[in-house]
N, CA, C and O atoms as CSV, one atom per row, in Angstrom:
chain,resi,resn,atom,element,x,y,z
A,1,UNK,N,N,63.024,81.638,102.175
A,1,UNK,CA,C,63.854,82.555,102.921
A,1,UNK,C,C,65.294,82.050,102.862
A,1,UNK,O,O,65.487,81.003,103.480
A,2,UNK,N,N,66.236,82.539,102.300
A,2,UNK,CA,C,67.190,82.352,101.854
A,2,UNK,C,C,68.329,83.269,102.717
A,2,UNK,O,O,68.712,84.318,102.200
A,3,UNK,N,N,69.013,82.746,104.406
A,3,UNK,CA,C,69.996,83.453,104.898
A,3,UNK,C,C,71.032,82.730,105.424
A,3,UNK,O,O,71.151,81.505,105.460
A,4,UNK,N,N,71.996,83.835,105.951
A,4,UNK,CA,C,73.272,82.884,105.886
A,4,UNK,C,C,73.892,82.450,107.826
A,4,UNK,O,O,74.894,81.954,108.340
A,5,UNK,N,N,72.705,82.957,108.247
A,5,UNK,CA,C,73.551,83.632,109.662
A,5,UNK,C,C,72.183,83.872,110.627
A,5,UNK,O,O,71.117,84.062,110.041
A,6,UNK,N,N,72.208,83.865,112.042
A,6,UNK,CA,C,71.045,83.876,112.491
A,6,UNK,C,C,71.388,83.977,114.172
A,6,UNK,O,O,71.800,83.089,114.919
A,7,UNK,N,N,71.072,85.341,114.456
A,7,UNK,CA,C,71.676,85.963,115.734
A,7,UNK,C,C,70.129,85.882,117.016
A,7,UNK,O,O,69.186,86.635,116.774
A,8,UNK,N,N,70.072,85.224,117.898
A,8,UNK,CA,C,69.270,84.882,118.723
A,8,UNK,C,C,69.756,85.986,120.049
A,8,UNK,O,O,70.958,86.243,120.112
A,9,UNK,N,N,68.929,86.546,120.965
A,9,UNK,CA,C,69.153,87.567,121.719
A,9,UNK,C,C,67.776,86.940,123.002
A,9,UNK,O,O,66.582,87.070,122.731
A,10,UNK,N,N,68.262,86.295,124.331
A,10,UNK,CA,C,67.436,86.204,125.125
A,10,UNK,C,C,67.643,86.471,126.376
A,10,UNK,O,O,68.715,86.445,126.980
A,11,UNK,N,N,66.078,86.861,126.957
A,11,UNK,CA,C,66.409,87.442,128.631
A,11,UNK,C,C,65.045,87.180,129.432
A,11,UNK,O,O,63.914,87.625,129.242
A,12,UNK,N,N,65.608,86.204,130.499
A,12,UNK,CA,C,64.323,86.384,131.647
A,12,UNK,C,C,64.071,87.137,132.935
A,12,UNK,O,O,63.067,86.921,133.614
A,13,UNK,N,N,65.278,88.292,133.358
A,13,UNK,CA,C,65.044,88.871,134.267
A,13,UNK,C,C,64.204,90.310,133.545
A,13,UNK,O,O,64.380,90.557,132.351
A,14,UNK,N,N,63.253,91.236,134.453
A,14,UNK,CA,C,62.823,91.678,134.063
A,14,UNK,C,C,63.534,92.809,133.507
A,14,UNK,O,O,62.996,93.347,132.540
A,15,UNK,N,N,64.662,93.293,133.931
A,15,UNK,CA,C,65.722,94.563,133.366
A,15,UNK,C,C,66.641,93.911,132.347
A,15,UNK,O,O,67.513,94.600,131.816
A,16,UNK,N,N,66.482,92.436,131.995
A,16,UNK,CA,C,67.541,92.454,130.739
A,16,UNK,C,C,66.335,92.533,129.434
A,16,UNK,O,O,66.575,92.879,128.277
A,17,UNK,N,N,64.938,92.090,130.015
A,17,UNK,CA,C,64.186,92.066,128.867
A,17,UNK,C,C,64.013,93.724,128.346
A,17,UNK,O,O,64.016,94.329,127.274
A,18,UNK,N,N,63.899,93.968,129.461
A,18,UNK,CA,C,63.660,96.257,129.216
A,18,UNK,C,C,64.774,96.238,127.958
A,18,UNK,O,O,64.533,96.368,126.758
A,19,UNK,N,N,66.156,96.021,128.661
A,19,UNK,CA,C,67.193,96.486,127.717
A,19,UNK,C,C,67.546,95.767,126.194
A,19,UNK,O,O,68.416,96.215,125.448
A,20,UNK,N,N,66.576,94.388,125.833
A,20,UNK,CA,C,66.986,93.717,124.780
A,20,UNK,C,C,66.602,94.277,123.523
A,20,UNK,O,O,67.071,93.757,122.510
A,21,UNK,N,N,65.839,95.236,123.420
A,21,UNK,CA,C,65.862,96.336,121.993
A,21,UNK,C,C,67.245,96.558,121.752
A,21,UNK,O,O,67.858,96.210,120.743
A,22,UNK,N,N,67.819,97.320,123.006
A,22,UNK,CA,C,69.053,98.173,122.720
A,22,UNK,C,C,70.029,97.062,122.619
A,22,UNK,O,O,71.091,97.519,122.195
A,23,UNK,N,N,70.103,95.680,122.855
A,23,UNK,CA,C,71.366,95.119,122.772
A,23,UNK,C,C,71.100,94.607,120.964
A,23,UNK,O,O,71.998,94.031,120.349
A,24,UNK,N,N,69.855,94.910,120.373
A,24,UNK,CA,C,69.224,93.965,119.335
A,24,UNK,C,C,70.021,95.380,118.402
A,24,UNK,O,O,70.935,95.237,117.591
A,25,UNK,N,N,69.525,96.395,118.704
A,25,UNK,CA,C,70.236,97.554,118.235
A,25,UNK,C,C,71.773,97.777,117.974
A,25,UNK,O,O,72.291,97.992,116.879
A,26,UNK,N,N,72.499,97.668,119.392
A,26,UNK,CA,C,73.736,97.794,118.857
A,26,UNK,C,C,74.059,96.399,118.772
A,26,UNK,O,O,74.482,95.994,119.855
A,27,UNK,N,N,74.036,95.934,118.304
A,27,UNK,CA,C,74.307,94.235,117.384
A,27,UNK,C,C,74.303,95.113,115.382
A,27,UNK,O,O,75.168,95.210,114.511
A,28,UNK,N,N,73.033,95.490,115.472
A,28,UNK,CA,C,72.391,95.682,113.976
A,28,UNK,C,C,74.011,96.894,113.751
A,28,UNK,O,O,74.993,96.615,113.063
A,29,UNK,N,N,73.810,98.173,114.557
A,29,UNK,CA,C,74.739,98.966,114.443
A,29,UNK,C,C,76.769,98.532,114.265
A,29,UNK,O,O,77.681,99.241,113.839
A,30,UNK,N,N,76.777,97.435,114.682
A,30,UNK,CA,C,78.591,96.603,115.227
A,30,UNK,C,C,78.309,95.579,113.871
A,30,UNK,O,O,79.347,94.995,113.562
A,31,UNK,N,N,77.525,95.346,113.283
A,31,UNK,CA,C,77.135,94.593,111.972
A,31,UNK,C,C,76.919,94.819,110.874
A,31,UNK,O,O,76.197,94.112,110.171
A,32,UNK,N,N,77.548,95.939,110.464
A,32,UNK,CA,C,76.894,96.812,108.850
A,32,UNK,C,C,76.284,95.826,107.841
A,32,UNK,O,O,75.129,96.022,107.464
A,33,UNK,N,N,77.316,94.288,107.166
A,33,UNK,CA,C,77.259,94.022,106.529
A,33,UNK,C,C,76.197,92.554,106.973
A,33,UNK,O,O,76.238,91.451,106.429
A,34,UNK,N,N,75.483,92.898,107.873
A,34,UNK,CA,C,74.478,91.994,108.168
A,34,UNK,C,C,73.076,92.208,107.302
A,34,UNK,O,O,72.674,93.273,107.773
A,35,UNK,N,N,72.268,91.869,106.471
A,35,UNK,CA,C,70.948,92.864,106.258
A,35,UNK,C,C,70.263,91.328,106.921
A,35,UNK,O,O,70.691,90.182,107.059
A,36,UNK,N,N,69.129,91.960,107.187
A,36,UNK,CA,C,68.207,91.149,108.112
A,36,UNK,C,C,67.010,90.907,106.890
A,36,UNK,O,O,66.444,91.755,106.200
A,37,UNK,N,N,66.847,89.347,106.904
A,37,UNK,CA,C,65.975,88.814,106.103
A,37,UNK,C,C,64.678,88.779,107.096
A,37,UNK,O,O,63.596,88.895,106.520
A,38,UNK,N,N,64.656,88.652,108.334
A,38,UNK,CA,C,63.622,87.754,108.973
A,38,UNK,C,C,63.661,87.838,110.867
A,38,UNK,O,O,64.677,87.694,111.547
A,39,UNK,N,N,62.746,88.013,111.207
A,39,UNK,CA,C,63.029,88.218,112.424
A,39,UNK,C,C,61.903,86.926,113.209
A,39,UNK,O,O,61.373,86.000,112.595
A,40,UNK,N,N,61.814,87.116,114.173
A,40,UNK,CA,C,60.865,86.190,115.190
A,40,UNK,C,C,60.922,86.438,116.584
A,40,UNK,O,O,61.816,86.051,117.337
A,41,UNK,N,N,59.888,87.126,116.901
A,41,UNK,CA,C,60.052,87.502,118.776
A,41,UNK,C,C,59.168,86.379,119.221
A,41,UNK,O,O,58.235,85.974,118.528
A,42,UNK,N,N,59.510,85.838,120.502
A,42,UNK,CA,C,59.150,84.922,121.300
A,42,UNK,C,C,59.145,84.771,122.689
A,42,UNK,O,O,60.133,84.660,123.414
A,43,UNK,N,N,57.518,84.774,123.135
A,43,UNK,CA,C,57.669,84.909,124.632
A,43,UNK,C,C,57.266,83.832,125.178
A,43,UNK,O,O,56.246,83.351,124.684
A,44,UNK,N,N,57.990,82.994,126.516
A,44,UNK,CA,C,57.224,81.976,126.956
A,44,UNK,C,C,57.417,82.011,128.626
A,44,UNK,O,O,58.361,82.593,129.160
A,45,UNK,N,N,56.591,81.446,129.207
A,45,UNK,CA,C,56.542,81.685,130.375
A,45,UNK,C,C,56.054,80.112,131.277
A,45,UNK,O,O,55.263,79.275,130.843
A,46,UNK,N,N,56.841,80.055,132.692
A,46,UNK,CA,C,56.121,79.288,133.335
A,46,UNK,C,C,55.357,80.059,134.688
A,46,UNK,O,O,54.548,80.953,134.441
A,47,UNK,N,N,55.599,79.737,135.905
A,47,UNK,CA,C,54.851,80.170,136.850
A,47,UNK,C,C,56.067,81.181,137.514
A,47,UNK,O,O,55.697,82.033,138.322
A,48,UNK,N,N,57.659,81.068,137.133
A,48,UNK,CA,C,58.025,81.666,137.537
A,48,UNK,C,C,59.012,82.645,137.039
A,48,UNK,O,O,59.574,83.491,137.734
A,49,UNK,N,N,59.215,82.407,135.438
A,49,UNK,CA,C,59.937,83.006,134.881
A,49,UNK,C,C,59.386,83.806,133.281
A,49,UNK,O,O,58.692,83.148,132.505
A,50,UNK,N,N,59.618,84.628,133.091
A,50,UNK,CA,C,59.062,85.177,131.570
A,50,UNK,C,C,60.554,85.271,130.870
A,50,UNK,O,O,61.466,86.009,131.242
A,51,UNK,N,N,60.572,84.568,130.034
A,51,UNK,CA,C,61.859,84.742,128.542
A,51,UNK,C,C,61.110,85.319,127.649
A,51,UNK,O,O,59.894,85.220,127.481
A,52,UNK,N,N,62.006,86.019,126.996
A,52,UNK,CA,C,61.970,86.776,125.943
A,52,UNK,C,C,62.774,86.941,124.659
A,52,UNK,O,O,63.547,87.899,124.626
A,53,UNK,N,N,62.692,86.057,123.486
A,53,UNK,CA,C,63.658,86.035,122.291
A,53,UNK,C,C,63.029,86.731,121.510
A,53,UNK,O,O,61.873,86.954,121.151
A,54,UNK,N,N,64.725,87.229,121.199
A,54,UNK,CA,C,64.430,87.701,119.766
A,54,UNK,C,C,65.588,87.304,118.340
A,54,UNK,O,O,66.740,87.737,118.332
A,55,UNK,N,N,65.045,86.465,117.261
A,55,UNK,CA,C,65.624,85.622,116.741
A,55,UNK,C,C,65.851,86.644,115.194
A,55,UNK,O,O,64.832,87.052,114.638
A,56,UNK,N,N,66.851,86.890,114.768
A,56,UNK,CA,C,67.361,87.374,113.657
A,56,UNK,C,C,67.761,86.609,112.461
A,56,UNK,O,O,68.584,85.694,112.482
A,57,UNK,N,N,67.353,86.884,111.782
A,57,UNK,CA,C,67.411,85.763,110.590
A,57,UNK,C,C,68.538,86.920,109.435
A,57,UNK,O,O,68.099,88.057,109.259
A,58,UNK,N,N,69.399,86.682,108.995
A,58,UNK,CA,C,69.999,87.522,108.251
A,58,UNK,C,C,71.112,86.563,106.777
A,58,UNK,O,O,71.344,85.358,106.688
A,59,UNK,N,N,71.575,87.738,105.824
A,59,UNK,CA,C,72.422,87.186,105.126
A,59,UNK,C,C,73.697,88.336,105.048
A,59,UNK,O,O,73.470,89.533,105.229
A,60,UNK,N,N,74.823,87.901,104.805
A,60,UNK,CA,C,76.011,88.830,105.009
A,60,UNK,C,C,76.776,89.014,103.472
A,60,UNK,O,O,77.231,88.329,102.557
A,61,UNK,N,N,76.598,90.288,103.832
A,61,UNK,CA,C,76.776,91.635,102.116
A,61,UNK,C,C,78.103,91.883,102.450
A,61,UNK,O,O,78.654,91.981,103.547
A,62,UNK,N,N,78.729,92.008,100.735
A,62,UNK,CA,C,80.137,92.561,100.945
A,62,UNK,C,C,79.652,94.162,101.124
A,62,UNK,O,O,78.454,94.345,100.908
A,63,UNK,N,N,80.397,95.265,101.470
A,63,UNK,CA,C,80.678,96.270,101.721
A,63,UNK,C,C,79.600,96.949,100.428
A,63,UNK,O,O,78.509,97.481,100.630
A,64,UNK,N,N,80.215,96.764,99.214
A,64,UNK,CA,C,79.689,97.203,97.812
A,64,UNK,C,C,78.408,97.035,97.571
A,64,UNK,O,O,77.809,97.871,96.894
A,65,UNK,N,N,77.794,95.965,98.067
A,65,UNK,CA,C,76.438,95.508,97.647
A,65,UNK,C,C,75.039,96.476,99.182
A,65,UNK,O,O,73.882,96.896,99.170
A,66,UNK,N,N,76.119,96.368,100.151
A,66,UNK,CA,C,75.128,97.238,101.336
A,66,UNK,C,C,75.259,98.745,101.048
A,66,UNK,O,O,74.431,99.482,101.583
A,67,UNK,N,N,76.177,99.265,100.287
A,67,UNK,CA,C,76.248,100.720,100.055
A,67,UNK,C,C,75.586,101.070,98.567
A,67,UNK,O,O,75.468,102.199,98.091
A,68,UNK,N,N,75.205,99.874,97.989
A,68,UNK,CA,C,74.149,99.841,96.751
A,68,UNK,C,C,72.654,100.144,97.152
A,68,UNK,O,O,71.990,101.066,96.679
A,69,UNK,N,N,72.248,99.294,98.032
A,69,UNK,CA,C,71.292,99.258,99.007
A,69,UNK,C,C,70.410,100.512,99.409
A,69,UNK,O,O,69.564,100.411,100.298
């Protein structure tokens, strides 16, 4: 797996985890020249808290090569 860049997104209250699609979203959307090699969701928990990652694995395209795509 060959990337250049690697955007991590985490939340343990229960309304930031609801909303971490949409922040994973407009990240992907504010990033054109990001393409995503690799992802990794991750949940861990103790007795009082639930986290929730989500780990982006990516490499960064000039303009020309993502509109080839």
């Amino acid at each position: 797996m060959n990337f250049t860049g690697v955007k991590v997104f985490s939340a343990t209250k229960a309304r930031e985890r609801e909303e971490l699609g949409e922040h994973v979203t407009q990240w992907i959307r504010t990033n054109p020249n990001a393409r995503i090699i690799d992802k990794i969701v991750t949940q861990s928990s103790d007795r009082e808290f639930h986290c929730l990652t989500i780990t982006i694995f990516y490499e960064t395209v000039t303009a020309q090569a993502a509109s080839a795509a």
